[in-house]
N, C-alpha and C positions, 0 to 999 in steps of 0.2 A: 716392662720386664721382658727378658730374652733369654730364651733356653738354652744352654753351653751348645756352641759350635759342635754335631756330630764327626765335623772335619779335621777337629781341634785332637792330636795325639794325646794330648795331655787330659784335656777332655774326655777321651774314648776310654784313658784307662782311668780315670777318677769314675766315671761311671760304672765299669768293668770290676773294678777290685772287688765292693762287695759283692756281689753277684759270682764270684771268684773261690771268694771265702765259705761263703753258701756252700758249693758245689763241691769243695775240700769238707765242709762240717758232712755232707753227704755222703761221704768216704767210710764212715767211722758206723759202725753197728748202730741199729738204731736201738730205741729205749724199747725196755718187754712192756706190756701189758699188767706188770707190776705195782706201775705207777697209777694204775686205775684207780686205786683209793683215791676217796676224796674227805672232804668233812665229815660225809654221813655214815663212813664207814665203808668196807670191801666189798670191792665186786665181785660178781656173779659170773659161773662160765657157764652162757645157756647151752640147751641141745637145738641144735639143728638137723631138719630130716637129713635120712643116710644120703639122702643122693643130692641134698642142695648143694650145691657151688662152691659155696663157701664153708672155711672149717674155722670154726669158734676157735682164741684165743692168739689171734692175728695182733700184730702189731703196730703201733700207733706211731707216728713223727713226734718228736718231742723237743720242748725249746724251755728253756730254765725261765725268761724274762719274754717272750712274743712270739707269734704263732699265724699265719696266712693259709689257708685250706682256698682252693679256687681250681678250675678247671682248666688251667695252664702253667707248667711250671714258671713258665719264663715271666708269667706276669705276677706270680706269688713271690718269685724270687726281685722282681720289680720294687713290688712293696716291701721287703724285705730289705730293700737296699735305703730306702727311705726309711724305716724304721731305725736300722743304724746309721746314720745320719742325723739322728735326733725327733725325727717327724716325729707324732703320734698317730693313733689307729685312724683316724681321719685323713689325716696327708696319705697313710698307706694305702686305703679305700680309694683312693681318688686316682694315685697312680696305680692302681691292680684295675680299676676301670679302664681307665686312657691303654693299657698294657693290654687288655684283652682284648679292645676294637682292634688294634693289632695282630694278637695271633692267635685268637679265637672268634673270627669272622663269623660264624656261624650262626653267633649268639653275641658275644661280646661287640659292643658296640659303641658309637656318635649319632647313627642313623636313627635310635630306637629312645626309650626308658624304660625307668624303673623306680624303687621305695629302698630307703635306707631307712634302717634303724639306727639308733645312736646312743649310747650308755656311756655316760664320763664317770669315772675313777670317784668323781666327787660326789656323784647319783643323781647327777640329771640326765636326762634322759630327751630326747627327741625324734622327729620321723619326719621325713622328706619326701614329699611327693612331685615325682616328674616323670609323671605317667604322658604317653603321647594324648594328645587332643585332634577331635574331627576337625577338619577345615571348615572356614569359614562357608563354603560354595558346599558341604554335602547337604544330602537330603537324603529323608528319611526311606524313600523306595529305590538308592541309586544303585542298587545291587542286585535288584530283580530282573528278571527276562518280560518279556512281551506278555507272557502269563500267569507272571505274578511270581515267579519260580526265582530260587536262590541262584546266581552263577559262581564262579570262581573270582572276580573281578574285584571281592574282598579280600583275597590273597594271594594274587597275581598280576606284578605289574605296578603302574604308577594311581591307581585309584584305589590301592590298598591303603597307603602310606598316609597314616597319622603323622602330625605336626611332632618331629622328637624332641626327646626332653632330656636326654640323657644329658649333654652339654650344660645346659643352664642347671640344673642340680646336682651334678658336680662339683661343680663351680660353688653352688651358694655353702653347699656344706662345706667345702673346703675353706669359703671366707669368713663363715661362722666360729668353727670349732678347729681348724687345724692352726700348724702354726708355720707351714710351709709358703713358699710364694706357686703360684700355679705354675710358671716357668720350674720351677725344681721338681716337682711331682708330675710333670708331662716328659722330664729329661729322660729315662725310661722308655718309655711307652715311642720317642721321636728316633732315639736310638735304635729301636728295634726293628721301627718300619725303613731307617735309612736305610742303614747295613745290613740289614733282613735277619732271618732264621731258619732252620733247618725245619722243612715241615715234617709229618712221620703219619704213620701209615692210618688214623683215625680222623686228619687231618682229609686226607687224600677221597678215602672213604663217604666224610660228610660232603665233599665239591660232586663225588660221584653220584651220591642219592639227590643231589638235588641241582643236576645237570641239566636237568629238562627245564628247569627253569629260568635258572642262572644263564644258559651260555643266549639268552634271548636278549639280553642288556650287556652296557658297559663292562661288565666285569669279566665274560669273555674272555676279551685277549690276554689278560694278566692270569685269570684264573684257568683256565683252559685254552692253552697254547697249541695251533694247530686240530682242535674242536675237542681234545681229551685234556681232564685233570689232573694237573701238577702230580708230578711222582713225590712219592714219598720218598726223602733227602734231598731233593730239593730246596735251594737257598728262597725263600721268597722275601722279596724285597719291592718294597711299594711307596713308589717316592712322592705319588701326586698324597697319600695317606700324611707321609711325614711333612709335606709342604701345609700340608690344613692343620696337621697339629702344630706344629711350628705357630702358624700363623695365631691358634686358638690359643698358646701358651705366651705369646708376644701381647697382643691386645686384648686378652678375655673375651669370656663368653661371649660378649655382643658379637664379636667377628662370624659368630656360627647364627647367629639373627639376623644381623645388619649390612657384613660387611661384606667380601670377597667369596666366603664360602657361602652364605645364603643366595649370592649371584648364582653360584655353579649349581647349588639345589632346587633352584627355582626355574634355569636353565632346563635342568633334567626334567623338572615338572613338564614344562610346556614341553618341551621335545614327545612327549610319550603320552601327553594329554590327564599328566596328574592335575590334583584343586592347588595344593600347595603354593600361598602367597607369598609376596615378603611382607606383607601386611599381616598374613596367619606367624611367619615367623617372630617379628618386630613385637607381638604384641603376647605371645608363650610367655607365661611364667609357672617357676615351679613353686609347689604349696609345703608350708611348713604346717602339722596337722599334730593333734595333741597323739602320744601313742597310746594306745591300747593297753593297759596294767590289768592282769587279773591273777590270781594266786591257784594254785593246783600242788596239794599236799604239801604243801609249808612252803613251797617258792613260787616267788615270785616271777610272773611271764611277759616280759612287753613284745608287743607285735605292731601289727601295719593296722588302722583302721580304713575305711571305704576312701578310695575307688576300687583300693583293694581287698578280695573279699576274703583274703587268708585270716588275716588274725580274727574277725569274727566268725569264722568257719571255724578254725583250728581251737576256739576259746569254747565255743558250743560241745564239740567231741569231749575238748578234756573234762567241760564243766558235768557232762551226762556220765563219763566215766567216774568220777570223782564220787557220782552220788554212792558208787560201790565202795568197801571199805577198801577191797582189795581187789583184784584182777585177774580173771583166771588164769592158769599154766601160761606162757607162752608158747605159741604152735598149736596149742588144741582148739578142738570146734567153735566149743563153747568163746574163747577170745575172740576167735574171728569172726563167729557170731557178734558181739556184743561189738567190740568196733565196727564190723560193717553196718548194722543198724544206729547206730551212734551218728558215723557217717552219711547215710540216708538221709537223715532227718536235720544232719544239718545245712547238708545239701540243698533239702526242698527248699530251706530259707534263704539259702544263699541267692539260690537262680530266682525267687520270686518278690525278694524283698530288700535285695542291695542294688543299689544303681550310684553312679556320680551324686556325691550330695547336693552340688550345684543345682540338680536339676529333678530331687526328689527328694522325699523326708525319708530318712534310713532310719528304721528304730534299733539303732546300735547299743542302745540300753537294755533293752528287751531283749535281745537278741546273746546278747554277750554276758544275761543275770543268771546267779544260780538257779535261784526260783523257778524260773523259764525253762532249764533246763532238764531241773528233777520234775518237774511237766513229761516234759519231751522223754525222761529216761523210765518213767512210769509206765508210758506206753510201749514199753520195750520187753515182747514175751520171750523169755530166757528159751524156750522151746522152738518157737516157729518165726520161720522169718515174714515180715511182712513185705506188698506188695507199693509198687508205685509204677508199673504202666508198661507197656511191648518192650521188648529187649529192639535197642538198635545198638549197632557198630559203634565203638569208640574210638576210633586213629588215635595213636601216639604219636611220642617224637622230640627229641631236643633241639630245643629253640629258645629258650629263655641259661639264662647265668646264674650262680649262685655263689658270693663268696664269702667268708668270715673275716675276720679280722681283732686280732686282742696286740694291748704293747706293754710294755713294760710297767708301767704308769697301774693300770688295770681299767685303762679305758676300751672299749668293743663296739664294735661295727659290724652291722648284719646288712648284705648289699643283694638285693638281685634285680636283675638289667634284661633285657628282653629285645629282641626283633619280633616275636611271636612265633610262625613257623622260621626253620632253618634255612637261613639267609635271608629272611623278611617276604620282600615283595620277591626277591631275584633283585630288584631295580640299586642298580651300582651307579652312585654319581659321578659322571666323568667328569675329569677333571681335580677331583677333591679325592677319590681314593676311597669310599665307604659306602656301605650297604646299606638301604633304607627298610623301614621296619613294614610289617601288612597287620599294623595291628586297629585297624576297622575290624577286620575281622569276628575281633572280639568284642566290638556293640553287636545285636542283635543284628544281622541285616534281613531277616526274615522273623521278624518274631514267632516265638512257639514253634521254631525248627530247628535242629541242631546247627551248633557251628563247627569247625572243622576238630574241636574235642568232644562231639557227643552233648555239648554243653546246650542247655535248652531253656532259653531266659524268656523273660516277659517283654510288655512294652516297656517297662523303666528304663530299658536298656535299649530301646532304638536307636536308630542313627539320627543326633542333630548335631547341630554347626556346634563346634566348640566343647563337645562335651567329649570326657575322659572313659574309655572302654572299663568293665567291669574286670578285676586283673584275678587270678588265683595267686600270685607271686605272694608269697608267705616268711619274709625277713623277719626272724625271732633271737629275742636277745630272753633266757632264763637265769635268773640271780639265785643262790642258794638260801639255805633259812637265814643266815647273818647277813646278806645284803651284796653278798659278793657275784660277780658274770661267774657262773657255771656251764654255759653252753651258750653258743653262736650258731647258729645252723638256719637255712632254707633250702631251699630245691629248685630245681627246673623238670620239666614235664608237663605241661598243661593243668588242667583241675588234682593232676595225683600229685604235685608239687604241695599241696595242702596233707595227702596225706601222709608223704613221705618224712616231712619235718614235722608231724605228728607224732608218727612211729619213730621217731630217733629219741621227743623228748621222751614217751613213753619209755623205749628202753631203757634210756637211762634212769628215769626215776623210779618207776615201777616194777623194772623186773632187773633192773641193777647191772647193765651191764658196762663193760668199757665201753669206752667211745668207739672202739676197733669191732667190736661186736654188733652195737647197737647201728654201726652203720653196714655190717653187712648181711644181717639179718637179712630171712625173708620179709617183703613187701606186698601189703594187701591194698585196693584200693574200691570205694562203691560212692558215686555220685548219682547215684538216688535214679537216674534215668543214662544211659539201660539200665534193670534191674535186676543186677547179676555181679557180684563179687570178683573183681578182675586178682589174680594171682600170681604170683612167678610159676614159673618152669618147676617142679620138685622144691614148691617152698611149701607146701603143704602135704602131710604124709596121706598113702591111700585112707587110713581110718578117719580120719581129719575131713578129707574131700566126701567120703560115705555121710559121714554126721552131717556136714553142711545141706549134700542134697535131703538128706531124709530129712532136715526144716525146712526145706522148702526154696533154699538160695537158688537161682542162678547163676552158674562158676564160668569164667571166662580168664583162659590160661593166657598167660603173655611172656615172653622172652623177659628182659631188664626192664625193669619199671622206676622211675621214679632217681633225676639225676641231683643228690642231696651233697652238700660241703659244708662240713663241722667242727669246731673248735671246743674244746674244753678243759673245764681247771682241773687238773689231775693233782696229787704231791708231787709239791718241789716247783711246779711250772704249768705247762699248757701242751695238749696233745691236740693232735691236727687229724686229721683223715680227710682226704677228698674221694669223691664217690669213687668205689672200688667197680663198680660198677662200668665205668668210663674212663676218661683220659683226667688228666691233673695231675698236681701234686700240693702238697701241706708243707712248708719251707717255714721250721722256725730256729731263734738261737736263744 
């Protein structure tokens, strides 16, 4: 298989039209927040505090037959291109990935992985795992100092860098369920690193916060020309990028294992003293893993099971909330009480009781039962908040992808892909054009210490050879009471990625709002250690913040929390949002 000639005119604009047509359909008003009704009846315009951000009753992308929400336009309009071409929501998942290692470096990636969910038209259902793996060469103390102390050397640099996955589960979902050849679904994504794009000022912004690390590897000279960061309008164009895709869409995956580009990966390793084999590569595979089904007020929820600890984190909150009949106001104490405590304790479970199932028993039964839950929601005093240990520091930060995907058919794809922090290690493979991921980071590399989210796990989660990092990445597919995709959504963020596509399905089921609402809502978030209720800026009013402290919470305010991308069935079609919060766009027809 081979990818049309970028050089080919005829090629360029057979590429180019829909992406063309897109950009014309983008011309035209968009659809009101009218279309919010759905089966269950009209939506809700909540109140938001006076001085939040955002003003209720915003407006959603709208698309009669398919719909792409993702944190790059150029790669939603990617998928989009593929969708009218006949692909379905698989083919389009696959080029919105290849599309983002392109021109959302940051996060979007080949160096890294991630969990697809997967919901066909016909209602099966699936979930893919190509989470990165430790090398074969780590050990469990390889990130400690001379006195036992944690360094940075889990997220900086060539001894971050888990074995990536992104490439081989792409691939396998696209040969399972789609119906495209890999060469048509990378034709996109080669186009764009040939001829480049216009980078713009979010773009410029993320090279700049994370200069100090970046400009110490390969990535440098292309990313930082002369020792400062690409301006924004700037063409950027990255040909060693399009020669590996190329190369990845001619011979398949093996070639990012086996072949030319594992050469240059493995190069990079030894040049900078990473474990990374071709032995660690040749032998990666990605896991196809039953999903997660659980029900929450008559719908139906599939999510990610372990390595990733969303869907049973995200299953535990809803199932404790559930025991109520109803939910309080939204905005008032009392909610954000009960979810932060909801959250707490699913927390505790999360960091002490999930790890790689390879390498421990996960009681993902227990964990993910009502029973269990209305346990856990009992001990929940409506009054006073309860305690779980010292407040410390949480960093934030985008570093992980999030995108939807629905087609015409009523098949859906729920995708998110990961470097970990932004830009991964820094560590850029010369030669081949791409960022690799630091996601060691996320095993324990000091047990019972935080890791660079405040996240504080057990031994299950130490460092060994070949085993898969505990992930928050939270891919949710929700079907309505007839059995139909209702909503598409996950996030990026670290551990608050669990609670952000929490709070989106809440919105919409429980307090009813549009998707335009429910995604720009304020954002709460508490992972049980620190213990302290993180907030937005004026997303909580002063009477609201008074009530939290007098039970006892500790409040910890933050700028934008939480980068979520959403798709849902509205009348008539499918509405899109990408986080308003951040850069993207939602491209449907």
């Amino acid at each position: 298989m081979t990818a049309p000639a970028p050089s080919s005119l005829r090629a360029r604009r057979a590429l180019a039209l829909p992406v063309l047509l897109t950009l014309a359909a983008g011309c035209a008003p968009r659809a009101t927040t009218n279309r919010g009704d759905d089966a269950l009846g009209a939506r809700r315009t909540p109140t938001f505090p006076a001085e939040w951000r955002f003003r209720p009753g915003a407006r959603a992308e709208f698309g009669r037959e398919a719909m792409i929400a993702s944190n790059s336009r150029e790669a939603s309009e990617a998928g989009v291109q593929i969708l009218r071409a006949g692909g379905n929501a698989v083919d389009a998942a696959v080029a919105v990935g290849y599309a983002m290692a392109v021109t959302y470096p940051v996060a979007g990636n080949i160096g890294g992985g991630g969990f697809m969910v997967i919901r066909l038209a016909d209602g099966r259902a699936a979930t893919i795992d190509y989470r990165e793996v430790a090398p074969l060469a780590a050990t469990r103390n390889m990130y400690l100092d001379a006195n036992g102390q944690p360094t940075d050397r889990s997220r900086v640099g060539h001894l971050a860098v888990g074995v990536p996955g992104a490439v081989m589960g792409m691939s396998e979902a696209l040969a399972k369920f789609g119906t495209k050849s890999l060469a048509e679904v990378m034709a996109p994504a080669i186009r764009l690193a040939d001829e480049g794009f216009v980078i713009d000022s979010a773009f410029w912004r993320g090279l700049r916060s994370d200069s100090a690390k970046n400009v110490k590897y390969g990535g440098a000279a292309l990313f930082y020309p002369g020792g400062a960061p690409l301006r924004p309008g700037t063409r950027l164009v990255q040909k060693d990028l399009a020669a590996t895709l190329r190369r990845i869409a001619q011979r398949g995956p093996r070639e990012f294992y086996e072949g030319q580009t594992a050469d240059l990966l493995v190069a990079e390793m030894q040049r900078g003293g990473g474990l990374i084999t071709k032995q660690d590569l040749a032998q990666y595979k990605a896991i196809w893993r039953e999903p997660l089904r659980t029900t929450y007020r008559g719908h139906t929820v599939l999510g990610m099971p372990p390595v990733s600890s969303g869907g049973t984190t995200s299953f535990a909150i809803l199932h404790m909330l559930e025991t109520r009949d109803t939910l309080p106001t939204f905005g008032s104490a009392a909610y954000a009480h009960l979810f932060a405590e909801a959250e707490r304790r699913a927390f505790i479970d999360r960091n002490t009781k999930l790890c790689d199932p390879a390498f421990c028993t996960v009681p993902v039964a227990e964990l993910t039962s009502k029973d269990y839950a209305r346990k856990l929601a009992a001990t929940i005093d409506p009054q006073h908040a309860s305690r779980t240990g010292a407040l410390m520091q949480a960093p934030t930060g985008l570093h992980t992808t999030h995108y939807s995907v629905v087609d015409r058919q009523g098949n859906a794809v729920s995708t998110t892909t990961t470097l970990n922090l932004g830009y991964g290690s820094g560590v850029y493979v010369t030669g081949a054009g791409f960022f690799l991921n630091d996601e060691m980071d996320d095993l324990a590399a000091a047990p019972g210490k935080p890791n660079a989210f405040g996240l504080i796990e057990g031994e299950q989660n130490a460092v060994q050879p070949g085993k898969r990092p505990l992930s928050s990445m939270t891919p949710t597919i929700v079907l309505d009471p007839r059995g139909q995709v209702l909503l598409v959504a996950g996030a990026a963020g670290g551990p608050t990625i669990i609670s952000g596509t929490t709070q989106v399905i809440l919105n919409v089921i429980d307090h009813r709002m549009t998707l335009a609402d429910a995604m720009r809502a304020p954002r709460l978030h508490h992972q049980a250690r620190p213990d302290s209720i993180a907030y937005e800026r004026n997303g909580l009013t002063p009477a609201a913040l008074d009530s939290l402290k007098a039970m006892g919470h500790g409040l910890e305010q933050r700028g934008s929390m939480v980068n979520v991308n959403a798709v849902m069935r509205v009348r008539g079609g499918w509405e899109g949002v990408s986080e308003p919060r951040s850069v993207g766009a939602a491209v449907g027809y």
